[in-house]
C-alpha positions, 0 to 999 in steps of 0.5 A: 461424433456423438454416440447419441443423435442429436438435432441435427443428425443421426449418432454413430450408434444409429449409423452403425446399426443403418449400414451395418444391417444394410450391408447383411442384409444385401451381402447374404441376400445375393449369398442366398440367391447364388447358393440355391442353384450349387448342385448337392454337397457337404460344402453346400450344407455348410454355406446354406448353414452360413446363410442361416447364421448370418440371417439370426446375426441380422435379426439380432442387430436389427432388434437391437437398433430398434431397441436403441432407436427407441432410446435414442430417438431421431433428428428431426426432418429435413425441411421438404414437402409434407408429401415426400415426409409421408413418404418417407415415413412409409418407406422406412416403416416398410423397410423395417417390417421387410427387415424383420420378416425376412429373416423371420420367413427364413427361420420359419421355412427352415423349421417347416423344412424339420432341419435344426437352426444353428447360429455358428455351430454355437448352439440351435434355436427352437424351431417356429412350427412343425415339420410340413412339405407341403407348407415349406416350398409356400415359405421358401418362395415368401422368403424370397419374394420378401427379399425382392419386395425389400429390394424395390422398397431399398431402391426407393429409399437409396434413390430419394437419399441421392436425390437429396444429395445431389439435387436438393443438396440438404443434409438427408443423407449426409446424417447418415454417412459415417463420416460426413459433416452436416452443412447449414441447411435452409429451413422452410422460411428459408433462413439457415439454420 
């Protein structure tokens, strides 16, 4: 498998960047939904703590999947209806803002709060505004309401990627699996390609 994408589909370096923030995003987003109702203790603070670091981690991988997909760039589209290409165009470009403003909301929440941000006890990132109660509970509730907002929009994009799998049989998600391999695919005059 190629580091590099190529025409017909995604590259490793592509993939791993897909499912590598997939998975933190959705592993410390249910971290995150569990942690609010721990009642108050040091073990707490340390999770929350985790919580934080792990967001930074995911905010720096997705800057840099955005950096190698504009070097990278991407396989062409499966062959399918212009609305479902418009579609999916619009879901990925709502995928990549929620990704980008979630952690974002969370550093903001954290610094309107006035707590320090660390990244693994490694060192402390500025904060992005001035300590304010009053504005910390409206980001704490953005921070998670983005969170569910990603969800519908994650829900979306994994249904069409099954959809395409198992009933239109193309090659949509198997681009992007890790291992799999890309069968012959129809193009729209219907001659393989």
């Amino acid at each position: 498998m190629s580091l590099r994408s190529d025409g017909r589909q995604w590259g490793s370096v592509a993939k791993f960047f897909h499912w590598i923030v997939a998975l933190g995003i959705l592993g410390n987003g249910i971290w995150g939904l569990l942690m609010t109702g721990m009642a108050p203790s040091m073990s707490k603070i340390s999770i929350y703590a985790l919580h934080k670091s792990i967001g930074l981690t995911v905010l720096a991988l997705f800057a840099l999947r955005l950096a190698w997909r504009l070097y990278d760039g991407a396989p062409p589209d499966e062959p399918m209806p212009r609305w479902q290409r418009v579609v999916a165009h619009l879901t990925h470009a709502l995928l990549y803002a929620f990704i980008l403003a979630m952690p974002l909301s969370g550093w903001l929440f954290n610094s309107l709060h006035g707590y320090p941000l660390q990244w693994f006890k490694l060192f402390n990132l500025p904060a992005l505004a001035a300590k304010n109660d009053d504005l910390s509970h409206l980001a704490g509730e953005v921070h998670e309401w983005l969170f569910y907002l990603l969800l519908l929009v994650l829900a979306g994009h994994v249904g069409a990627a099954l959809k395409h799998h198992f009933f239109e049989r193309d090659n949509v998600l198997r681009r992007m699996l890790p291992f799999a391999r890309v069968r012959q695919s129809k193009t729209t005059s219907g001659e393989l390609t």
